[in-house]
LOLUM-909109 format. One line per field, with one value per residue (C-alpha): residue number from 1; residue in one letter; x, y, z. Coordinates in nm, 3 decimals. Layout:
BEGIN
pos [NUM | ...];
code [a | ...];
xx [X | ...];
yy [Y | ...];
zz [Z | ...];
END
This chain:
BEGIN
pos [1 | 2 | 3 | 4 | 5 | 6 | 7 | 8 | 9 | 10 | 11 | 12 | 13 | 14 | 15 | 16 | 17 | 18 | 19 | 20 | 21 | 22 | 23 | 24 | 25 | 26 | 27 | 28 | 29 | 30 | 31 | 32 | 33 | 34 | 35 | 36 | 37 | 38 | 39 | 40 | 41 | 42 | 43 | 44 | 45 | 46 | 47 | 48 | 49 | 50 | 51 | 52 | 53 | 54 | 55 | 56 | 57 | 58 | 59 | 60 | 61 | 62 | 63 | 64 | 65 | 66 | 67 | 68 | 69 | 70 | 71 | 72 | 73 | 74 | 75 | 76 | 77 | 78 | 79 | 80 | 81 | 82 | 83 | 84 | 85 | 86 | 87 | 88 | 89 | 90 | 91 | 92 | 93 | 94 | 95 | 96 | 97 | 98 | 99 | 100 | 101 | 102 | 103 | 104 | 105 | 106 | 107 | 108 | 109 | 110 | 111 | 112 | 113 | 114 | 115 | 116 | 117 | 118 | 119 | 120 | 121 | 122 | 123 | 124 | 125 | 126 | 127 | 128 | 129 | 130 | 131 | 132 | 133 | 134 | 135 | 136 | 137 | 138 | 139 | 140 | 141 | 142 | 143];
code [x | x | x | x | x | x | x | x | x | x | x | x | x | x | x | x | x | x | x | x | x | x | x | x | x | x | x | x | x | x | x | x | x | x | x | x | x | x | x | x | x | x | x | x | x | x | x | x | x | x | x | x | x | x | x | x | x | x | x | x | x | x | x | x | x | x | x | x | x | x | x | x | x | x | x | x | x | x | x | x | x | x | x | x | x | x | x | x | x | x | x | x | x | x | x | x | x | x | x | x | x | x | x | x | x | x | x | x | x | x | x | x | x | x | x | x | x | x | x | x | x | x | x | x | x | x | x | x | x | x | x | x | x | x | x | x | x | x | x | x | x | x | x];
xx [0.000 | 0.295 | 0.265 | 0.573 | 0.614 | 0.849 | 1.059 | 1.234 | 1.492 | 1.419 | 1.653 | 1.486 | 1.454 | 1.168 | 1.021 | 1.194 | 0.849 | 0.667 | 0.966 | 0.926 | 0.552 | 0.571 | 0.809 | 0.505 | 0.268 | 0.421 | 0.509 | 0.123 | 0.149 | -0.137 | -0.064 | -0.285 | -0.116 | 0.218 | 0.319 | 0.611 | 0.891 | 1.194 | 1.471 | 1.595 | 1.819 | 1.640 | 1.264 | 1.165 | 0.859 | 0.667 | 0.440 | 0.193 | 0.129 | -0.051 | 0.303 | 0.594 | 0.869 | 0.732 | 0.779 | 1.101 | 1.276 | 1.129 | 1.223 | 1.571 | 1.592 | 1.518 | 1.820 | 1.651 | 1.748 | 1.420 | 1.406 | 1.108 | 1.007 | 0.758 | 0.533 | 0.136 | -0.175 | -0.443 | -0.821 | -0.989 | -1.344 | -1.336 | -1.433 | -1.302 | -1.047 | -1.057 | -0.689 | -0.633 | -0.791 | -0.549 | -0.263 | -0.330 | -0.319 | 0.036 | 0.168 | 0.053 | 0.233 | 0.508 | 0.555 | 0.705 | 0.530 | 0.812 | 0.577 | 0.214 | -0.006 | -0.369 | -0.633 | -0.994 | -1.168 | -1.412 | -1.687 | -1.579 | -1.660 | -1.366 | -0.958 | -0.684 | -0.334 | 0.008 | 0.211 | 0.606 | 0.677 | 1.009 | 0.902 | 0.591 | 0.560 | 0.494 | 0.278 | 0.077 | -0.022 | -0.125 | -0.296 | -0.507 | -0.525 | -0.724 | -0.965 | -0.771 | -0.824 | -0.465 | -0.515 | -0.299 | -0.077 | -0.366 | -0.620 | -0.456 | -0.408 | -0.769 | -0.915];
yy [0.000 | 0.223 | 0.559 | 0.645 | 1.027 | 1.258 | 1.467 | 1.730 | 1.980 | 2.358 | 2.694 | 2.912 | 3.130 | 3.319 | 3.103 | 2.758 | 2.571 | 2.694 | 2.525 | 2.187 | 2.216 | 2.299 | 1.986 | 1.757 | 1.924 | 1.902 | 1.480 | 1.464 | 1.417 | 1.492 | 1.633 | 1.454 | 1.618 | 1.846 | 2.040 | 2.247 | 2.294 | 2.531 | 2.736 | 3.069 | 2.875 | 2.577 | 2.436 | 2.059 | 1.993 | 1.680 | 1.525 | 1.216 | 1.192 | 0.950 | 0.823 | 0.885 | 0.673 | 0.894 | 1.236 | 1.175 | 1.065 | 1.358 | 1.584 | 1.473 | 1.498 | 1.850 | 1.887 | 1.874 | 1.714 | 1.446 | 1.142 | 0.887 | 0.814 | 0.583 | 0.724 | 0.625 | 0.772 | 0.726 | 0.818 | 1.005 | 1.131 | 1.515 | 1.641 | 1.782 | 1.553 | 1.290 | 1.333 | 1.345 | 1.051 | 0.860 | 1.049 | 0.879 | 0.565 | 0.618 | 0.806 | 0.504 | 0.274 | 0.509 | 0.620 | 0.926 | 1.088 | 1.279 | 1.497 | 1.532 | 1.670 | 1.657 | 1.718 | 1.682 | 1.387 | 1.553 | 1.408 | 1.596 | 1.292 | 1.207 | 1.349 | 1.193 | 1.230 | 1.144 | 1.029 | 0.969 | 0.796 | 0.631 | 0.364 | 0.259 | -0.073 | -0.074 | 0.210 | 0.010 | -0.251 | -0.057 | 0.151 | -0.213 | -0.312 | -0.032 | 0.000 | 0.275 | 0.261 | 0.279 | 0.358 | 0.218 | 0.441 | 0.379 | 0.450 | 0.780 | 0.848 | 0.804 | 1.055];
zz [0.000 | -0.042 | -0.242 | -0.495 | -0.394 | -0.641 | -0.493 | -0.667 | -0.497 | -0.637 | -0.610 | -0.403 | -0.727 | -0.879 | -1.198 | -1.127 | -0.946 | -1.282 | -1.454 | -1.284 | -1.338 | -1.700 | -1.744 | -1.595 | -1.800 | -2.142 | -2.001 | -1.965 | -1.615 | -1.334 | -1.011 | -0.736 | -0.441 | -0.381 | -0.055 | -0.062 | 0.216 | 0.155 | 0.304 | 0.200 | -0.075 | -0.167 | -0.149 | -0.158 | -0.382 | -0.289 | -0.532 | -0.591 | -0.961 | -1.182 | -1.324 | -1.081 | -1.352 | -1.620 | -1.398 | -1.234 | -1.586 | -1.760 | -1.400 | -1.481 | -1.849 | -1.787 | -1.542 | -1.192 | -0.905 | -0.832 | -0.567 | -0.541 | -0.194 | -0.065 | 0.135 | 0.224 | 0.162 | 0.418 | 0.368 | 0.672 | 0.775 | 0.660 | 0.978 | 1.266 | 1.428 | 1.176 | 1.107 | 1.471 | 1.539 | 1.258 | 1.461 | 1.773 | 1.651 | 1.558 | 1.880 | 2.074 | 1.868 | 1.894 | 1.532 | 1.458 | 1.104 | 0.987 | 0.734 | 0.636 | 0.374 | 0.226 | -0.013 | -0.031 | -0.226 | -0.513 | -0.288 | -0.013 | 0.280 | 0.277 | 0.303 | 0.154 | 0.380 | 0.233 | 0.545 | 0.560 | 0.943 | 1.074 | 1.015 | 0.674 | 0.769 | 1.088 | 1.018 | 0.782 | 1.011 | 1.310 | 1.031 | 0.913 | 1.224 | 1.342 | 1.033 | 0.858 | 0.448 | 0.313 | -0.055 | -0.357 | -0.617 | -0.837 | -0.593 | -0.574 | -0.952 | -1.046 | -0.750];
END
């Protein structure tokens, strides 16, 4: 149930995140989710898209810097504490989620969370355990 996530290292420079984006577009490739984290030199642009081996190789044909990581994607209730609730599960197992980000479903019941812990497998089965739906790279492609 592991997500491939692209990540591609940016210049913290005025046009280059349109440059990465107009690399995926001209590919073909649909953005599902991104989040962005940067510094005053560099950013980090995390992505799920419907064809991570077709992003990354056209990423790096184009001369950036890109990295898949697995990652998952959990569905929550969207409503308040829904994500919390998916949170807890994981601090009493003691997993540490080293990063986060979301996006509605177009039906709007439900949230979809991209997750990146210490530790995915473990992760995954308290996740299962618990009732959690842990969605599939094509899952997430055809939301």
């Amino acid at each position: 149930m592991k997500v491939k996530q692209i990540s591609i290292f940016l210049e913290n420079k005025k046009g280059r995140l349109y440059e990465a984006l107009k690399v995926l577009a001209e590919a073909g490739i649909n953005i599902r989710a991104l989040a962005i984290a940067d510094t005053s030199d560099f950013g980090i642009l995390r992505l799920i898209v419907n064809d991570p081996e077709k992003a990354k190789s056209a990423l790096e044909n184009a001369g950036f810097t890109v990295k898949i990581t697995p990652v998952l994607a959990v569905e929550v209730d969207d409503r308040p504490g829904g994500l919390a609730e998916v949170l807890k599960y994981l601090y009493d197992a003691d997993i540490n989620v080293e990063y986060t980000y979301a996006f509605v479903e177009k039906s709007g019941e439900k949230a979809v969370v991209v997750l990146r812990t210490n530790n995915l497998d473990k992760t995954i089965s308290v996740l299962k355990e618990k009732g959690i739906t842990l969605l599939s790279e094509g899952e997430v492609a055809n939301l």
